[in-house]
C-alpha positions as CSV (number, residue, x, y, z in Angstrom):
1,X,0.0,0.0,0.0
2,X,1.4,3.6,-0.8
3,X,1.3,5.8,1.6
4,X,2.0,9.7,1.2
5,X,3.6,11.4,3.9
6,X,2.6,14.2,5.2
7,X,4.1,17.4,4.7
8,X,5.0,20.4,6.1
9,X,2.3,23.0,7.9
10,X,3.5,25.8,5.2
11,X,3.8,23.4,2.2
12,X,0.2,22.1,3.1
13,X,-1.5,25.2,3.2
14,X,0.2,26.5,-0.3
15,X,-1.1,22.9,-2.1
16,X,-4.6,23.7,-0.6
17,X,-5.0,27.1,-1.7
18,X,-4.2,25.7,-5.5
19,X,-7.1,24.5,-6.0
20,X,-8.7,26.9,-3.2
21,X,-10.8,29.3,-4.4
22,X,-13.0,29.6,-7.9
23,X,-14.5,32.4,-10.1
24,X,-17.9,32.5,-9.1
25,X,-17.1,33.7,-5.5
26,X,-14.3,36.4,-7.3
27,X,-17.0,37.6,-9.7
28,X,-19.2,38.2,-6.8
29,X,-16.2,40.1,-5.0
30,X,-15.4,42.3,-8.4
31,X,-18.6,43.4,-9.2
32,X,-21.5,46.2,-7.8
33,X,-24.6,46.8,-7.3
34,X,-26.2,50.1,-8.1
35,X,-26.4,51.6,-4.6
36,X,-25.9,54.9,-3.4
37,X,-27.7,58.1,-2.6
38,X,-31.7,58.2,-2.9
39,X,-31.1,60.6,-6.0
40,X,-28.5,58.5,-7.9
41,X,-29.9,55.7,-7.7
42,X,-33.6,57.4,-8.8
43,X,-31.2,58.6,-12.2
44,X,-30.3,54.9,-12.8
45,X,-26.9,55.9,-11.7
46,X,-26.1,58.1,-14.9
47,X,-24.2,60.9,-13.0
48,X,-20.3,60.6,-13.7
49,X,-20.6,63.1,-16.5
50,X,-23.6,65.7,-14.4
51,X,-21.7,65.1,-11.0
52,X,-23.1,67.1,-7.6
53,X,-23.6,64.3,-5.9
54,X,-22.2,62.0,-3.2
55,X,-22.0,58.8,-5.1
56,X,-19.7,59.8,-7.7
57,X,-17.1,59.9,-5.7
58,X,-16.7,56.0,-6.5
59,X,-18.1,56.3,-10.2
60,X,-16.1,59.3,-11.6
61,X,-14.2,61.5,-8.8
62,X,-13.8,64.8,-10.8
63,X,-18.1,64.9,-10.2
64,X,-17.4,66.5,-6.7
65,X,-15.2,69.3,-8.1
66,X,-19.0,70.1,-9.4
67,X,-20.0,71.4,-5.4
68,X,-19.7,75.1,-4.5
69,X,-20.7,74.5,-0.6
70,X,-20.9,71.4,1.8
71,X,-22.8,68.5,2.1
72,X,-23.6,65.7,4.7
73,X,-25.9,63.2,4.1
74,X,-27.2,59.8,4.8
75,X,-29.0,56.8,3.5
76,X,-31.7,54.4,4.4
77,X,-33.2,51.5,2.7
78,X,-35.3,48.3,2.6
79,X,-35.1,45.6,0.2
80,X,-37.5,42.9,-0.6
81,X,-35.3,39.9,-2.3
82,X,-37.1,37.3,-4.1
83,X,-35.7,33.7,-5.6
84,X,-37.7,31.6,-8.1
85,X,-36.6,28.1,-9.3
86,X,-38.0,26.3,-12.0
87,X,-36.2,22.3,-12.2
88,X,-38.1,20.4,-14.7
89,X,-41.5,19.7,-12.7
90,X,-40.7,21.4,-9.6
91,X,-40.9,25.1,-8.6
92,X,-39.7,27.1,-5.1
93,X,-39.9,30.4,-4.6
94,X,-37.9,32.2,-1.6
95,X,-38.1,35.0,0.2
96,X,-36.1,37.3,2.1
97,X,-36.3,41.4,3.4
98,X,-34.0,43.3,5.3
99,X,-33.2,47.2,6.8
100,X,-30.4,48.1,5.5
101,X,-28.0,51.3,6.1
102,X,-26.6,52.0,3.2
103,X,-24.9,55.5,2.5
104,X,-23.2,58.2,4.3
105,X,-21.1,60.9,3.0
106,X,-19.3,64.7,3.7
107,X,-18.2,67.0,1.1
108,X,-16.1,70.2,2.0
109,X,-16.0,72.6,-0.8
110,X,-13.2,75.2,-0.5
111,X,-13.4,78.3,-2.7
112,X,-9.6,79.8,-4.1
113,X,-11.3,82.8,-5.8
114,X,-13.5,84.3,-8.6
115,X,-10.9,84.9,-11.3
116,X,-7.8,82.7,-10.8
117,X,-8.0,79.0,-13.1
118,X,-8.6,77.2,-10.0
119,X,-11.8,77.9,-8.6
120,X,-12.4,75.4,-5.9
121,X,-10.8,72.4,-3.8
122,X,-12.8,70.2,-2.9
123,X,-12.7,67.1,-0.4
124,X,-15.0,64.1,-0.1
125,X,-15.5,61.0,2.2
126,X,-18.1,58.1,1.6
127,X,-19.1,55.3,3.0
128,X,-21.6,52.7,1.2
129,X,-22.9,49.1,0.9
130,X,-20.9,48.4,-1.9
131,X,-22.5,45.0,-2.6
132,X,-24.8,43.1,-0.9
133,X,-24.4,39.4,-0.8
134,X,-27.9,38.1,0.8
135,X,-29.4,35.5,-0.9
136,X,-32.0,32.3,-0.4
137,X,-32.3,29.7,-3.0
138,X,-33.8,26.0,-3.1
139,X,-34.4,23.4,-5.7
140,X,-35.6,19.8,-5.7
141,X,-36.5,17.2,-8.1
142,X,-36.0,13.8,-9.6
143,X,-32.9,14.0,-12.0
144,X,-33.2,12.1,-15.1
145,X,-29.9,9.8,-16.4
146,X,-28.3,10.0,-19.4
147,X,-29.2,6.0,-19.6
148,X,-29.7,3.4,-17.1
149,X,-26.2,3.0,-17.1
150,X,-24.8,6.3,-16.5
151,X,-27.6,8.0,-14.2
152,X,-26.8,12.0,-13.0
153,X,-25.3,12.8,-9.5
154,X,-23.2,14.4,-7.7
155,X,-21.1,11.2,-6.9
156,X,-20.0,11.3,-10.4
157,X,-18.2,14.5,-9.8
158,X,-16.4,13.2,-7.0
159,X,-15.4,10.1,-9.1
160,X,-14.3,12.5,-11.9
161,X,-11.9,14.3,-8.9
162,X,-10.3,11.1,-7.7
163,X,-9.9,10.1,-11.6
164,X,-8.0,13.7,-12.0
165,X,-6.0,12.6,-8.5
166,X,-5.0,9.6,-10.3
167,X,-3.7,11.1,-13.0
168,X,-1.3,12.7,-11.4
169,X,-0.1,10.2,-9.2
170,X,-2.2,10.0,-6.2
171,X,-4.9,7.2,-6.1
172,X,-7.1,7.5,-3.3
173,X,-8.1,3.8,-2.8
174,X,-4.6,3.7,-1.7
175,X,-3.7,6.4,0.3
176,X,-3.4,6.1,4.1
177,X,-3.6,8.5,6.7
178,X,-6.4,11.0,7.3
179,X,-7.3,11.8,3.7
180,X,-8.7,15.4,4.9
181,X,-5.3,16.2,6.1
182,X,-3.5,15.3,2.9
183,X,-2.8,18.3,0.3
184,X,-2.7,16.5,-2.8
185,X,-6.5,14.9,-2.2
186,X,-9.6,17.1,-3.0
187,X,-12.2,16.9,-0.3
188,X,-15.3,15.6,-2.9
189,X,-13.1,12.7,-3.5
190,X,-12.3,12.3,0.2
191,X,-15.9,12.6,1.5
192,X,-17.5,10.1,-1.2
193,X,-14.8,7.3,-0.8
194,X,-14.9,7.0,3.5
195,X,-18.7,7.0,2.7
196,X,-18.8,4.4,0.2
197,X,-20.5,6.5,-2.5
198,X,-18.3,4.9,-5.0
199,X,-15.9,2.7,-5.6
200,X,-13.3,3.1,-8.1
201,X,-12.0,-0.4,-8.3
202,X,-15.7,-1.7,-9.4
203,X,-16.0,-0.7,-13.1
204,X,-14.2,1.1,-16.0
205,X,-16.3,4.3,-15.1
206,X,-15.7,3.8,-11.5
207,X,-19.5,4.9,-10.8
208,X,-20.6,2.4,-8.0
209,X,-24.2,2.1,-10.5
210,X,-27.2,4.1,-8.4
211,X,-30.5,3.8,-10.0
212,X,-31.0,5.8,-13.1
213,X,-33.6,8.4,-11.5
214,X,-32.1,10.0,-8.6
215,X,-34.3,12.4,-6.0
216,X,-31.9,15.4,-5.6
217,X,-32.9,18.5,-3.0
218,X,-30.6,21.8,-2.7
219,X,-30.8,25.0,0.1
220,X,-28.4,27.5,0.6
221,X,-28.5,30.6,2.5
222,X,-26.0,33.8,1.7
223,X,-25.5,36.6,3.9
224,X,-22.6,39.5,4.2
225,X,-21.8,41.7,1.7
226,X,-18.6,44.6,0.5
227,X,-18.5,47.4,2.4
228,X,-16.3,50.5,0.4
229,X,-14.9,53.7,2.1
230,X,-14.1,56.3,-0.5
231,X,-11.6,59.4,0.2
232,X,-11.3,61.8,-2.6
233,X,-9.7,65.4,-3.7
234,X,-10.9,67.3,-6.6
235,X,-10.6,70.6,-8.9
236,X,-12.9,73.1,-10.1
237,X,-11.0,74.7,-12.7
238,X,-12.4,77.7,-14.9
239,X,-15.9,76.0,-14.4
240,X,-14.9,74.0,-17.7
241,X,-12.5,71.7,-16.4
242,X,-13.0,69.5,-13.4
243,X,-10.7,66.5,-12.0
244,X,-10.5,64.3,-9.0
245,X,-8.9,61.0,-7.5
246,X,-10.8,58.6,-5.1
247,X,-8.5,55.9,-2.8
248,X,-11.2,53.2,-2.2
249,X,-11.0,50.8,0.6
250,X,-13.3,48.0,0.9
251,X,-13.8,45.3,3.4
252,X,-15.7,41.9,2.6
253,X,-17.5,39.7,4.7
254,X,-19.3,36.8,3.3
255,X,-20.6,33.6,4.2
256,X,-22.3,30.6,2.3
257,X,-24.3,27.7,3.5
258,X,-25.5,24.9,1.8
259,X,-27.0,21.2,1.8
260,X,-27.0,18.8,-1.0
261,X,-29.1,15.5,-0.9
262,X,-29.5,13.0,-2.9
263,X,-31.9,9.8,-2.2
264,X,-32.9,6.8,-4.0
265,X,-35.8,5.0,-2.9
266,X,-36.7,2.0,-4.3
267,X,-36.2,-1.5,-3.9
268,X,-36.4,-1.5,0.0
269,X,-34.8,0.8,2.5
270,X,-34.3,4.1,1.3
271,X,-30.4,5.0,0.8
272,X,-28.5,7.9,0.2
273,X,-26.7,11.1,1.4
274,X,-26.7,14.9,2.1
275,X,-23.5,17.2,2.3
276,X,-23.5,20.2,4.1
277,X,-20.9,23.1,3.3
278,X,-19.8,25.8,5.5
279,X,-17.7,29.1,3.7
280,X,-16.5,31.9,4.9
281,X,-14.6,34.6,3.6
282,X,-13.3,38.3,4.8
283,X,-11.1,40.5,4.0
284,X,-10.1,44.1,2.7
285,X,-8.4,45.7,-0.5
286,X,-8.1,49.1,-2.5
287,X,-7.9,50.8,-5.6
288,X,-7.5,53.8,-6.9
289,X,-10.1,55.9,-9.1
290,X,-9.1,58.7,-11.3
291,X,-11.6,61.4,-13.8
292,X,-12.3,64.2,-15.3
293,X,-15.1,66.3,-16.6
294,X,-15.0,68.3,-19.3
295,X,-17.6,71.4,-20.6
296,X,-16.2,71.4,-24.5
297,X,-17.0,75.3,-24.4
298,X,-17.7,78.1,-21.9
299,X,-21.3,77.5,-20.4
300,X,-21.6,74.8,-22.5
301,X,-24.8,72.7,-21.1
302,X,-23.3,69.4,-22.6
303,X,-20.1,67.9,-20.1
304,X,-18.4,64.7,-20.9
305,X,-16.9,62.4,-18.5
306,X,-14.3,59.7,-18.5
307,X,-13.0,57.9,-15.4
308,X,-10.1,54.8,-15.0
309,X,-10.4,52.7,-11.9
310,X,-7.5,50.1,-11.3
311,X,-8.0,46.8,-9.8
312,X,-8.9,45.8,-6.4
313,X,-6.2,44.4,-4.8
314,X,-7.6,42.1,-2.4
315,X,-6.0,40.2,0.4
316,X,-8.4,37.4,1.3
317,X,-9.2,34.5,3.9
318,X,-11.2,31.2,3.3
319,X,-12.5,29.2,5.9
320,X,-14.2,26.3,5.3
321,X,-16.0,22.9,6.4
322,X,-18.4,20.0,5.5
323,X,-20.7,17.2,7.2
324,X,-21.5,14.0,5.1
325,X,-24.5,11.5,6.2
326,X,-24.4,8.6,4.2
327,X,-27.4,5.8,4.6
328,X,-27.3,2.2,3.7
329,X,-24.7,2.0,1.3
330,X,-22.4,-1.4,0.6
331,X,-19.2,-1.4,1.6
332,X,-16.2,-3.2,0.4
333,X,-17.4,-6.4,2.3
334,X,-20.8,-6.4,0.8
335,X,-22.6,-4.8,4.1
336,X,-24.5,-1.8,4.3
337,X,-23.4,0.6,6.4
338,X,-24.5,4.6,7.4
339,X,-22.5,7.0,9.0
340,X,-21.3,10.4,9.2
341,X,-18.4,12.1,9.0
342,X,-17.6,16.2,9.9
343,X,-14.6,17.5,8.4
344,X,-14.2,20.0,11.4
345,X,-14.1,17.0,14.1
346,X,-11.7,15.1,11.5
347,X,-9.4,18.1,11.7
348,X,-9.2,18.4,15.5
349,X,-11.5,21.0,15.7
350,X,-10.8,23.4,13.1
351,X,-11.9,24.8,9.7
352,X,-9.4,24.2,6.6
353,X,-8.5,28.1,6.1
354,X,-6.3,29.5,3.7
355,X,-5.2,32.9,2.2
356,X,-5.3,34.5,-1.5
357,X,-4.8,37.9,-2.8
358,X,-7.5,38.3,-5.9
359,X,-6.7,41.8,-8.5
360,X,-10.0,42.6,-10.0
361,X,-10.5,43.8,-13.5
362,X,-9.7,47.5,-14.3
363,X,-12.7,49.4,-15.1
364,X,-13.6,52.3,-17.8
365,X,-16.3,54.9,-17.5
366,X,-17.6,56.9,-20.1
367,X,-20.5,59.3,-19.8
368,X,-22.5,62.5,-21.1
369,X,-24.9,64.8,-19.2
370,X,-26.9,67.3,-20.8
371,X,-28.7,70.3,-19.0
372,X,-31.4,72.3,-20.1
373,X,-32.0,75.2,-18.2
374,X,-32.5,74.8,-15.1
375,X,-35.7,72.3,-15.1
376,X,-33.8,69.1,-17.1
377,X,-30.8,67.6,-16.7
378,X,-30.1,64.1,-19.0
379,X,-27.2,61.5,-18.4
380,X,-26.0,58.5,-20.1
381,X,-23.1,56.3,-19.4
382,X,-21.3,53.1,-20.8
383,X,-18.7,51.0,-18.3
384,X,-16.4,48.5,-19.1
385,X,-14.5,45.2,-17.1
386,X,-13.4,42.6,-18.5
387,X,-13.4,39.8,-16.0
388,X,-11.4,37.4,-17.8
389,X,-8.3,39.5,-16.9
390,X,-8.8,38.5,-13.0
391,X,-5.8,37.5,-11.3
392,X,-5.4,35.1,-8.4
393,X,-2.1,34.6,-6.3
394,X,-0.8,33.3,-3.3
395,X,-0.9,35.2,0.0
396,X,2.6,34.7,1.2
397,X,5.4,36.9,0.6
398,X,6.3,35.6,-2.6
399,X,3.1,35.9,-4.0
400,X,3.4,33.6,-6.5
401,X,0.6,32.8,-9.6
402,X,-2.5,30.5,-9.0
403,X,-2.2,29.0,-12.3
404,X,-5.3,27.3,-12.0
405,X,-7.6,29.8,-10.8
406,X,-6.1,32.7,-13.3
407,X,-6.6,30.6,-16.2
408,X,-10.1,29.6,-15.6
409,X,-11.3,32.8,-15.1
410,X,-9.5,33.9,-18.6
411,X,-11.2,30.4,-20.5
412,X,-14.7,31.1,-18.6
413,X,-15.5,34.6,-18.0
414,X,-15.7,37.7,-20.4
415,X,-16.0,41.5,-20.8
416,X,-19.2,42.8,-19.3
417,X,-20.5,46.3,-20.8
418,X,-22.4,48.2,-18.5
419,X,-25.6,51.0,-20.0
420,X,-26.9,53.6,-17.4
421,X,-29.2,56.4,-18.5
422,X,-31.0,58.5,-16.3
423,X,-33.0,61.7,-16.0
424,X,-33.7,64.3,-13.1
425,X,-37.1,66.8,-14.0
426,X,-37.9,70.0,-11.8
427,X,-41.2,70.7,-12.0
428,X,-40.5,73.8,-9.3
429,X,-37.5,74.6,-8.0
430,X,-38.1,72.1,-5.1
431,X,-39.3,69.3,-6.6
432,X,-38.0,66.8,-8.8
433,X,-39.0,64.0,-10.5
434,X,-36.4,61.3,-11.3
435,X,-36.6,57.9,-13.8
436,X,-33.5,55.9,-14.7
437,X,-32.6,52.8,-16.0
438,X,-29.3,50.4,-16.3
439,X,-28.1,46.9,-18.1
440,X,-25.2,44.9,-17.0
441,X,-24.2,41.9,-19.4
442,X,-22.9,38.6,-18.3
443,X,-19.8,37.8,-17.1
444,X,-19.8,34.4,-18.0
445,X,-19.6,32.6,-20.9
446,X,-21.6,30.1,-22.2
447,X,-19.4,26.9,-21.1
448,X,-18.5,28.4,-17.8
449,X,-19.2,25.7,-14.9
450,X,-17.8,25.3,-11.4
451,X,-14.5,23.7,-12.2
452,X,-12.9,22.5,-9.2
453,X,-8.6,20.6,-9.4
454,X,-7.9,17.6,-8.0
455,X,-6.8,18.8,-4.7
456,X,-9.0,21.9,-4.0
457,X,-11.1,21.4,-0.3
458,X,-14.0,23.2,-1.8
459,X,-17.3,21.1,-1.2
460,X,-20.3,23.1,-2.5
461,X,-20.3,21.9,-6.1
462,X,-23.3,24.4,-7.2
463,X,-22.7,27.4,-9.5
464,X,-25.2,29.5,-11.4
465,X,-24.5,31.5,-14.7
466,X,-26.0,34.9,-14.1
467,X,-27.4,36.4,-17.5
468,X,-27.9,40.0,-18.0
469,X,-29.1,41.9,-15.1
470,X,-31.5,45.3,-15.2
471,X,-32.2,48.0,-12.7
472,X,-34.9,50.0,-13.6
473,X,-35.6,53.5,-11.3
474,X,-37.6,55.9,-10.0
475,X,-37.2,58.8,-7.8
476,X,-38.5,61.7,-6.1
477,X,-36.7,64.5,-4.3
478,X,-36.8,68.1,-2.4
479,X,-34.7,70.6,-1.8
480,X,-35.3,73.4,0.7
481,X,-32.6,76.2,1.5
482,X,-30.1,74.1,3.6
483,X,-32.3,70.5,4.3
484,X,-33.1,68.1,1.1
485,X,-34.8,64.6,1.0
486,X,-34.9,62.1,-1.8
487,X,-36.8,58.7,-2.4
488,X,-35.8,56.6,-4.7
489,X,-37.3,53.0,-5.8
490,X,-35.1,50.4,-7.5
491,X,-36.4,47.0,-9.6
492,X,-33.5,44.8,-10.3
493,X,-33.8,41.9,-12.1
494,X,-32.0,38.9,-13.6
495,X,-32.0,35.4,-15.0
496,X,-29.8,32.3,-13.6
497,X,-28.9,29.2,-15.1
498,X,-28.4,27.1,-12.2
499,X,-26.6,23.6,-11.7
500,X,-26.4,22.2,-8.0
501,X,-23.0,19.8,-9.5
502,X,-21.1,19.7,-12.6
503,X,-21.7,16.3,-14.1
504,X,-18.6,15.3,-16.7
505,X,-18.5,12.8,-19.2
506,X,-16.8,9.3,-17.4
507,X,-13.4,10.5,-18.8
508,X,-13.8,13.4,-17.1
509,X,-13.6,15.3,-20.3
510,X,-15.5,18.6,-20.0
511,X,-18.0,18.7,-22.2
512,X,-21.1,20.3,-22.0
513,X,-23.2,19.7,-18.1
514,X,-25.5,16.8,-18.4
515,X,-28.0,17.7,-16.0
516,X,-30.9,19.5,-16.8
517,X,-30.4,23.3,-15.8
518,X,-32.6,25.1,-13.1
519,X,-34.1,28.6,-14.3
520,X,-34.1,31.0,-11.8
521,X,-35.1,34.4,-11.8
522,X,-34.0,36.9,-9.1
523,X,-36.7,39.2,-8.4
524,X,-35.6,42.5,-6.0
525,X,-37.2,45.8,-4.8
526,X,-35.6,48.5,-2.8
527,X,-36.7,51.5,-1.6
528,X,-34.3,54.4,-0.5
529,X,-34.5,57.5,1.8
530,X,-31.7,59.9,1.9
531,X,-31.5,63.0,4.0
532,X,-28.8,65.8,3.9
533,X,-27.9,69.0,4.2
534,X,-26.1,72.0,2.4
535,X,-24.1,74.7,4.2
């Protein structure tokens, strides 16, 4: 019997965080919802070019160079979330509200003078709910096979990552030891062969034959979110130019929880499994935002923005754990047998944890406003990321490349174009009327699927495709001498294509995902309050 022996604290942890982390948590982490104050998001967000308010300071800086006094504000909102799932026969819907704070922000405007080029110097701080990571979803059904030979499940993926051990040396019906503790074994592969949910020896596919119809149910729960703290500076200068810089510090706290369950009842006793999954991961990074506004001509009505964000440079930690209960399943003796087995108790107590830094893509903002008088005032943008270019590294001083990680994100994700128009309509001087709208196109492309090495310790095997999402906006506001308050109401909407495992061919070739997809559409509503005052 080969045995692999162990190795060192520092040289474990390293292996581990290979096959670590994946792109469907670092899209979450790179992107952002449309969030901010009451009146940008009634405009749809469509302010870089118009600027004046709070929430450009993290869209295009040089829009607080627009204020003449100071401003302090705040924001409030609630949010109605709503999950639909649609798996061939079966339908859930889940539901979930929450208070939020979202906003809060101080602008100091300092005048130079009247007839020098620069006219003001501003500075700006802002906090805000960056992203908000809350989430509910479940799905059940019975899951068809491919023939009664080859029958869907999760199992298979596990096979497929012990076949991928194999080829590279390491063959897990082998192995001593605690297989948890060993950095060369993924944890799928580990959990499914101490509970006998296959058996590579028994057949060329090394699928230990369930029955062609498997019942399959699926919950998780997310919660957390990315909090960013903006500072900025900018210029006023002639009233035709204006520029400004933003350092943006953000702070991430998420956590994932999820059971998977698969059952098979015929024939007698019912047998089976479920496998829970605990993740959690926090952490902070920066970047740097830099823009302009221009007026193309003295009092010209029409401005044009442009704005460069770098990366994110995150510093990240992953903890994780799982719980496997497996029912009357044949062992290597012939004898059915249940159990359980917790990865946290196998471990002495402790979450696998590990460290990554994670470079975002660099962003690009182009926009127009458009004033008429003093009733109107139009703004478009277009934004650019292209996700593929996200980088993944190691956390320890060396920093060296996740190869893995880096190139999956650059064969499975693309560029995403975002579209934000918006209009603000003053009906009196006090009162306006706001509408806006947005589009954000996927990230992912079409073969993108939760692809997981040999040795990576991840356990929730479900990923959804998101397609493109829409905000669509509406807004009221008033503005009195010093006091103003604005409401603002935000649909956002977008379709999933959800898989609860990837399910290869039995060469572990990736083609195409055999199981049937899950439609899900994402249904929220938010409604915004922000109050502030000028002085």
């Amino acid at each position: 019997m080969k045995k692999i022996i162990s190795m060192a604290t520092l040289a474990l942890l390293v292996t581990i965080g290979v096959g670590a982390q994946n792109i469907y948590d670092a899209v979450k982490f790179s992107g952002n919802t449309l969030n901010g104050t009451a009146r940008f998001v009634g405009m749809g967000g469509a302010m870089g070019a118009l600027g004046g308010d709070i929430s450009t300071i993290g869209v295009n800086p040089a829009g607080i160079g627009i204020y003449r006094s100071n401003d302090a504000m705040t924001t409030f909102s609630f949010s109605a979330m709503e999950t639909k799932s649609d798996f061939l026969d079966s339908s859930f819907k889940k539901n979930k509200n929450r208070f939020q704070f979202d906003n809060i922000g101080l602008v100091f405007s300092n005048k130079i003078g009247e007839y020098t080029p620069l006219r003001y110097v501003n500075f700006g701080f802002s906090y805000k709910r960056n992203t908000s990571l809350n989430k509910l979803m479940s799905m059940a059904g019975d899951i068809p096979g491919v023939n009664d030979d080859y029958p869907l499940s999760q199992t298979n993926q596990m096979v497929n990552q012990a076949n991928l051990m194999y080829d590279v040396g390491y063959d897990i019906a082998t192995l001593g030891g605690n297989l948890l503790e060993d950095g060369n074994v993924g944890w799928l592969a580990a959990l499914g062969w101490m509970g006998w949910l296959y058996n590579p020896v028994e057949n060329a596919s090394g699928y230990i034959g369930h029955l062609p119809r498997t019942y399959s149910q699926f919950y998780s729960k997310e919660s957390g979110g990315i909090d960013e703290f903006n500072f900025n500076m900018s210029l006023n200068i002639s009233e035709r130019v204006y520029l400004g810089f933003t350092v943006g510090l953000y702070e991430i706290n998420y956590k994932k929880y999820s059971i998977y369950d698969e059952s098979y009842p015929a024939n007698g006793d019912p047998w089976g499994y479920s496998l829970e999954s605990w993740n959690k991961t926090d952490g902070s990074g920066f970047d740097l935002k830099l823009g302009a506004i221009v007026r193309p001509f003295e009092y010209s009505p029409l401005r044009i923005g442009v704005a460069i964000h770098t990366p994110t440079y995150y510093t990240l930690a992953h903890r994780t754990s799982a719980y496997l209960i497996y029912d009357n399943m044949e062992n290597d003796k012939g004898e059915m047998v249940s159990g359980e087995i917790d990865t946290y108790e196998k471990l002495g107590g402790k979450d696998a944890s590990f460290k990554y830094r994670l470079q975002t893509p660099w962003k690009y903002n182009f926009s127009l406003g458009y004033t008429i008088g003093a009733n109107l005032a139009l703004g478009a943008e277009y934004e650019y990321q292209d996700y593929s270019t996200m980088k993944f590294r190691y956390a320890d001083y060396q920093g060296g490349s996740m190869w893995w990680e880096t190139g999956t994100a650059k064969d499975m994700l693309k560029g995403v174009s975002t579209f934000r128009m918006g209009a603000e309509y003053k009906f009196v001087p006090e009162f306006a009327l706001r509408a806006g709208y947005s589009l954000s196109t996927s990230a992912y492309k079409d073969i993108a699927f939760k692809e997981l090495p040999e040795n990576s310790v991840i356990t929730d095997t479900d990923y959804a495709n998101t397609k493109a999402i829409s905000n669509y906006t509406f807004g009221f506001g008033y503005r009195g001498k010093n006091f103003y308050a604005d409401l603002a109401y935000r649909y956002n909407t977008y379709k999933e294509d959800f898989y609860a495992f990837y399910d290869a061919d039995v060469d572990h070739q990736y083609y195409e995902n055999r199981l049937p997809k899950t439609y899900m559409k994402n249904n929220n509503h938010q409604v915004l309050m922000t109050l502030g005052t000028r002085f």
